[in-house]
Each structure stands twice: as structure tokens, then as C-alpha cells.
Backbone as a chain_set.jsonl record, in Angstrom:
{"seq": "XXXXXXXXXXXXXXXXXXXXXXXXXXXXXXXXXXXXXXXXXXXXXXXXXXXXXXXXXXXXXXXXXXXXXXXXXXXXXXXXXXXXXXXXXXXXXXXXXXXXXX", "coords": {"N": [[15.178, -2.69, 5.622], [15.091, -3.559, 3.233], [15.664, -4.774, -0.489], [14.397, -7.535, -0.847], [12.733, -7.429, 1.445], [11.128, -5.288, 0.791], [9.579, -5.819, -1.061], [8.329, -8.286, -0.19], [6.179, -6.9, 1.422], [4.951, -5.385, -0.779], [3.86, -7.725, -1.756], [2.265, -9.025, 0.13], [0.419, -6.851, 0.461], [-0.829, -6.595, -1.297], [-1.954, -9.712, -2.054], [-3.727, -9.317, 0.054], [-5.728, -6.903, -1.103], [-6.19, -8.231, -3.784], [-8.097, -9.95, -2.792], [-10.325, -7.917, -2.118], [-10.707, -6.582, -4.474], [-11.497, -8.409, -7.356], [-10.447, -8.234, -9.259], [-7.564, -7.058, -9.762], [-6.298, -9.712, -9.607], [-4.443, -10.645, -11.842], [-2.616, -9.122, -11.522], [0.949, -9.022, -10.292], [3.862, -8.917, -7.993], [7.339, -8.128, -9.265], [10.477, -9.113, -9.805], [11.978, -6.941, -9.139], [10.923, -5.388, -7.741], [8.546, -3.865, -8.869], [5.557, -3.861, -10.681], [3.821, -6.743, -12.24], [1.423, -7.559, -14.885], [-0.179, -5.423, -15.306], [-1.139, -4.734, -17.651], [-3.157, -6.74, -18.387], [-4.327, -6.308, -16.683], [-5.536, -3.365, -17.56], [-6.711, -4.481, -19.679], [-8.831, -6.422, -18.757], [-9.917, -3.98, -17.142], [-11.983, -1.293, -16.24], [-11.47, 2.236, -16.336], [-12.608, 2.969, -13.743], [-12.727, 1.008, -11.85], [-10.29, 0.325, -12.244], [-8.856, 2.251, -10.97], [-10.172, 1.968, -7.976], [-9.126, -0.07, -7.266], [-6.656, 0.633, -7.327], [-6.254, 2.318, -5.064], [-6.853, 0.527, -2.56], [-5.067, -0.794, -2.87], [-2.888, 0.919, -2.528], [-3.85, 1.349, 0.309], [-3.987, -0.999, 1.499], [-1.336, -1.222, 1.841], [0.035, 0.812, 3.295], [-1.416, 0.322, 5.42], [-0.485, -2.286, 6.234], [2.419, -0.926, 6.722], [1.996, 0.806, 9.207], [1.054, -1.173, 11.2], [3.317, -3.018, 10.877], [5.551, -0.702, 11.188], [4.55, 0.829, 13.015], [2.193, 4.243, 13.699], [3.428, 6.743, 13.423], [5.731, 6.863, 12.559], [5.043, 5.824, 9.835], [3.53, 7.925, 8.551], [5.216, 10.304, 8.729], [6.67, 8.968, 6.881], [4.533, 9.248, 4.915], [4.164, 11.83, 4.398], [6.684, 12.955, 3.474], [6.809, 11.659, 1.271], [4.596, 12.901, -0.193], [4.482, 15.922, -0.311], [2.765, 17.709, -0.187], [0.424, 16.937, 0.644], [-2.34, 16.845, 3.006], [-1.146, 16.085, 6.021], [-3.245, 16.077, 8.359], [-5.554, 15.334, 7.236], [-5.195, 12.216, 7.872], [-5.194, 9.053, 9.673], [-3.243, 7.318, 11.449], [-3.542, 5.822, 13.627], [-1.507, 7.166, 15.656], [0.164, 7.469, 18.131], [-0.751, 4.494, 19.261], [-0.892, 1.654, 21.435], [1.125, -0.097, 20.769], [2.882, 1.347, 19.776], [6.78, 2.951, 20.438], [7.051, 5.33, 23.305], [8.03, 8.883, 22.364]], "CA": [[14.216, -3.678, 5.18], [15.833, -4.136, 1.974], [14.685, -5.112, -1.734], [13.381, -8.618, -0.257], [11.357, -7.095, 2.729], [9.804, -4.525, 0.064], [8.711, -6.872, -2.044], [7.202, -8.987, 0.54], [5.182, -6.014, 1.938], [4.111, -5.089, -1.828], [3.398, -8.93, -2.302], [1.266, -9.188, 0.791], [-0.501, -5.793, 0.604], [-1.565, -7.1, -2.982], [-2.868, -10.554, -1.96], [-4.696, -8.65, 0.327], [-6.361, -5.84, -2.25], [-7.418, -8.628, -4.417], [-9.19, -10.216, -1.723], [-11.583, -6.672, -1.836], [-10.705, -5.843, -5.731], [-11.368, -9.258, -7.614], [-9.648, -8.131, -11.257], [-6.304, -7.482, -9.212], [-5.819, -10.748, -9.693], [-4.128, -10.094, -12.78], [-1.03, -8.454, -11.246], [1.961, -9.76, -9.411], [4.955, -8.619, -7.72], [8.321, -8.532, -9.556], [11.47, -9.549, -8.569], [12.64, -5.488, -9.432], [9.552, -4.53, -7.166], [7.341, -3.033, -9.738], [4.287, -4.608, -10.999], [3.589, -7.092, -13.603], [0.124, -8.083, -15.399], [-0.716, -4.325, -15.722], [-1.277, -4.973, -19.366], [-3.638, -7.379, -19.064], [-5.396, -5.766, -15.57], [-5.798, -2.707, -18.217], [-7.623, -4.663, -20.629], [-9.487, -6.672, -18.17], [-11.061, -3.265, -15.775], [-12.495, -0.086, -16.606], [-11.096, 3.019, -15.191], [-13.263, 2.893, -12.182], [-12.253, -0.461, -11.001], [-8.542, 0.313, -11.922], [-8.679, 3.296, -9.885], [-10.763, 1.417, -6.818], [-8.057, -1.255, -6.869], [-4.722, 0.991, -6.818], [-6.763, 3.172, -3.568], [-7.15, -0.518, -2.068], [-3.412, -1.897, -2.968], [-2.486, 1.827, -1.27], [-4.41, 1.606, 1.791], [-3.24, -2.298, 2.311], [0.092, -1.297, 1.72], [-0.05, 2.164, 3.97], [-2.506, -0.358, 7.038], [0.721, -3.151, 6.859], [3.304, 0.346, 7.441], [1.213, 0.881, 10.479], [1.215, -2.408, 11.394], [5.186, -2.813, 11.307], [6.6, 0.63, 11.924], [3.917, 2.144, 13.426], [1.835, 5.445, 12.862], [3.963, 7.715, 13.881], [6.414, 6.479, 11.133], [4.356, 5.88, 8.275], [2.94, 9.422, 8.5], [6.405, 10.448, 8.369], [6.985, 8.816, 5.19], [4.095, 9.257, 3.56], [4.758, 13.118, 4.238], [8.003, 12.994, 2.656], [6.657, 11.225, 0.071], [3.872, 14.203, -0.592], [5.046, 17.323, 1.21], [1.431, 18.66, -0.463], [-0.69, 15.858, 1.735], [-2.248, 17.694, 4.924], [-1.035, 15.432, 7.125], [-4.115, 16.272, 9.175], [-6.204, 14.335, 6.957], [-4.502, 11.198, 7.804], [-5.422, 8.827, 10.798], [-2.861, 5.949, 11.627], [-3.85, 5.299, 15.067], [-0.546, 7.713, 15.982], [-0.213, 6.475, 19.594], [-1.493, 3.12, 19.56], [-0.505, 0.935, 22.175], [2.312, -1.049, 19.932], [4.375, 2.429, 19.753], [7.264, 3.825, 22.033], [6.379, 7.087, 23.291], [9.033, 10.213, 21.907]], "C": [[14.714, -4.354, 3.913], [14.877, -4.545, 0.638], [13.538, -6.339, -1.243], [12.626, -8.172, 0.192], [10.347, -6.2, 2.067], [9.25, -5.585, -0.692], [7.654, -7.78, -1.28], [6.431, -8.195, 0.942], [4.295, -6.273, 0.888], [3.301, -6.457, -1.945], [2.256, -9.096, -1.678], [-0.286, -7.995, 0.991], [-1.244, -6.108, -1.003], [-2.394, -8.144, -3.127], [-4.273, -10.008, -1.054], [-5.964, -7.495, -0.553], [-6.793, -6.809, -2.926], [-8.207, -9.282, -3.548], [-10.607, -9.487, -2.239], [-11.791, -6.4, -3.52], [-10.482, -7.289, -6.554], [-10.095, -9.285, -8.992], [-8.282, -7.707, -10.648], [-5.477, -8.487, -9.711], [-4.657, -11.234, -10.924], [-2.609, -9.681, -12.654], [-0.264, -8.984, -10.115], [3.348, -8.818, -9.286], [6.552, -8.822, -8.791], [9.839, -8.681, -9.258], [12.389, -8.193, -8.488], [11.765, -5.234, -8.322], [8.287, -3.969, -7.919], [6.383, -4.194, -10.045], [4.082, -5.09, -12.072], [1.958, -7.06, -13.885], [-0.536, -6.514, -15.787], [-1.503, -4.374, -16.999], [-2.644, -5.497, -19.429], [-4.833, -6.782, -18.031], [-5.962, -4.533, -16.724], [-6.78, -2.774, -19.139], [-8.822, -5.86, -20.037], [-10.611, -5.727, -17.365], [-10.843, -1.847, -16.697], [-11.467, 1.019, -16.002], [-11.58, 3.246, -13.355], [-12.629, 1.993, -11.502], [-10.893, -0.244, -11.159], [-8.794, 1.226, -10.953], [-8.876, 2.714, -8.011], [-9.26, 0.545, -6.317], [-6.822, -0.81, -6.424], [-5.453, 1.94, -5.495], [-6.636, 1.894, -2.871], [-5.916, -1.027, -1.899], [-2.944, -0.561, -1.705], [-2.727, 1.458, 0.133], [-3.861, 0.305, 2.365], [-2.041, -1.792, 2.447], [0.127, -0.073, 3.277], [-0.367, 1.163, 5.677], [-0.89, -1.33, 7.736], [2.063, -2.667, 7.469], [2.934, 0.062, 8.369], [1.212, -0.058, 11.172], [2.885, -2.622, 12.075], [5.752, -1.889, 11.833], [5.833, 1.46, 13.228], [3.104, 2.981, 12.982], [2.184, 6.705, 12.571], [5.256, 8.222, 12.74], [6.202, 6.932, 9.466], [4.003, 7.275, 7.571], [4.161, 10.143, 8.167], [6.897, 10.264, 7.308], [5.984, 9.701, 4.061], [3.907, 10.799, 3.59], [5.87, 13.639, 3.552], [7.382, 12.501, 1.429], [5.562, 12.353, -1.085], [3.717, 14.806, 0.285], [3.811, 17.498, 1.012], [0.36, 17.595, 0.261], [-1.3, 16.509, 2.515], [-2.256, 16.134, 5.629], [-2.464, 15.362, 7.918], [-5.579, 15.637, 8.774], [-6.347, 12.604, 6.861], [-4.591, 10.729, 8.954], [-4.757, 7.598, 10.901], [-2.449, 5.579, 12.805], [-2.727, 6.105, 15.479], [-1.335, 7.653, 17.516], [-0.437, 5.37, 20.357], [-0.697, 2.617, 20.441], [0.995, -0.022, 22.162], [3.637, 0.427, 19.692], [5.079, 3.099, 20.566], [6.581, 4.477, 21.409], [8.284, 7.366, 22.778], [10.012, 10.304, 23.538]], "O": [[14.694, -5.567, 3.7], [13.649, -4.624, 0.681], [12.312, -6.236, -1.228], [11.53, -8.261, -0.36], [9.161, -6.134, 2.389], [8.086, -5.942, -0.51], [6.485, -7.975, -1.61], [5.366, -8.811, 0.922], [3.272, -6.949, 0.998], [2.105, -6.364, -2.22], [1.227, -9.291, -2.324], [-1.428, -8.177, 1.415], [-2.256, -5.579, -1.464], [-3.359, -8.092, -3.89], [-5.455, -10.197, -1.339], [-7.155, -7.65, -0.283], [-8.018, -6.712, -2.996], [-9.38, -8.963, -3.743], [-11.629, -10.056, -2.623], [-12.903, -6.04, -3.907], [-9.289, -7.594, -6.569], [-9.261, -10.09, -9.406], [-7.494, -8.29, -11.394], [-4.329, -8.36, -10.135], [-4.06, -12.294, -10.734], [-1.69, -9.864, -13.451], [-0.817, -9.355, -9.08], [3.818, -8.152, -10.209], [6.759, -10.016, -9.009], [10.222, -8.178, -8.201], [13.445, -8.252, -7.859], [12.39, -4.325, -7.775], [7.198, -3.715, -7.404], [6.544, -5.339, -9.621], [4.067, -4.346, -13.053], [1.26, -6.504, -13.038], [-1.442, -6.515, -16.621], [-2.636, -3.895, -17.05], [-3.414, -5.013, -20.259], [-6.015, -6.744, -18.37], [-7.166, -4.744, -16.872], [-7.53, -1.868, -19.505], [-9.693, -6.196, -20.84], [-11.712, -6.129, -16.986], [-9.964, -1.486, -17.48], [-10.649, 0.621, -15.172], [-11.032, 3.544, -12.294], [-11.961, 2.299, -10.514], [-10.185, -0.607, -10.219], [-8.981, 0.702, -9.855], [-8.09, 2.93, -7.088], [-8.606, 0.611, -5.276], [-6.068, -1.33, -5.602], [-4.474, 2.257, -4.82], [-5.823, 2.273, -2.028], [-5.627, -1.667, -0.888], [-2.726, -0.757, -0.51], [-1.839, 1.298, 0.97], [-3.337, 0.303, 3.479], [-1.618, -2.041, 3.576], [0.302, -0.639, 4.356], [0.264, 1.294, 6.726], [-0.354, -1.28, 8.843], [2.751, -3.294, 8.275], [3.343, -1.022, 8.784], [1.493, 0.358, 12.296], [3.389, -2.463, 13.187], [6.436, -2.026, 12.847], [6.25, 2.289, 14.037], [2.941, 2.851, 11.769], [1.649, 7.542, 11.844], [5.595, 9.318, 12.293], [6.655, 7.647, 8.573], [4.159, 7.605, 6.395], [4.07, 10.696, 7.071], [7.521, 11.125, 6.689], [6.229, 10.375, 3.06], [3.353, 11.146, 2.547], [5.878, 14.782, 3.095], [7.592, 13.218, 0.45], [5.693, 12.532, -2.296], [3.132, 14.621, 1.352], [3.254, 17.506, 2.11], [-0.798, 17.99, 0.13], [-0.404, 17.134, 3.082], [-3.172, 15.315, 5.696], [-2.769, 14.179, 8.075], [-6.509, 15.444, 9.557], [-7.12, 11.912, 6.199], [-4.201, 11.538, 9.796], [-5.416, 6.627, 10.527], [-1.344, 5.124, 13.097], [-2.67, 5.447, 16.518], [-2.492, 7.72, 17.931], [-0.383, 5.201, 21.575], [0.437, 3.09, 20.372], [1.678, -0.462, 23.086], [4.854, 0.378, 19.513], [4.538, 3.82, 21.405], [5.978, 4.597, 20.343], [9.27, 6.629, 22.786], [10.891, 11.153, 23.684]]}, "num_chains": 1, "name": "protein.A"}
């Protein structure tokens, strides 16, 4: 996928999240990948609303995985990414219609 293709994920899973999380608005993609405006999202939102917003940027980001790779995938990653997850709390359609079978 490469630096580009992450960035466009992060970019789009972000226009999406502020959509739902208005004070988002605040933060933007950078051309490293990481996130700018933090600073100012910080002194714009409470803890609550920061918190709401990075569960919201996750879950877009995690829905557009699913989307592209799959669920079968994503789950895969985001297991690697926290061995301590239970997997088993985690529902990304694994199966759906859009994925070979094994």
C-alpha cells in the first residue's frame, strides 16, 4: 500500500470521524502520516470528546480495513497489533460476501 495509500486511508477515515466528531476538525493528515492540529484539538475538546473522537477516527479507520482487505485480514492485524485484544470481541463481518474463502 505504501506511505501514499496510508495516508489516504488515515486522510479519509478522518474526514469521515469529523463528520460524527465536529472538533476533529482541527486535525489533518501529514505528509509523515502522523497527525497535525493536535495542539489546538487539545485546547479546543475536553477529555471526553478527545477520547470519543480518537474511538471514532479508530473505528473509521478499522470499517475502511474491512472494506479494502477484508475481515479476515484486518482481524489479523489488529491482533498483531494487540496480542492482549480477545479477538472474540471483535466483529468484522469475517466471511462477508466480498472475501475469498481459505
Amino acid at each position: 500500500m505504501g506511505n501514499v495509500g496510508y495516508r489516504a486511508l488515515l486522510a479519509r477515515a478522518l474526514a469521515l470521524a469529523k463528520a460524527e466528531v465536529p472538533c476533529l476538525h482541527a486535525m489533518h493528515v501529514k505528509a509523515d502520516g502522523s497527525f497535525g492540529g493536535l495542539d489546538e484539538l487539545g485546547a479546543q475538546a475536553d477529555r471526553e470528546t478527545f477520547a470519543e473522537g480518537s474511538v471514532v477516527l479508530l473505528a473509521q479507520l478499522l470499517g475502511l480495513l474491512v472494506v479494502f482487505i477484508g475481515g479476515s485480514l484486518t482481524l489479523r492485524l489488529v491482533c498483531e497489533m494487540w496480542p492482549k485484544f480477545p479477538p472474540s470481541d471483535l466483529d468484522f463481518g469475517i466471511g462477508d460476501k466480498h472475501e475469498i474463502p481459505k
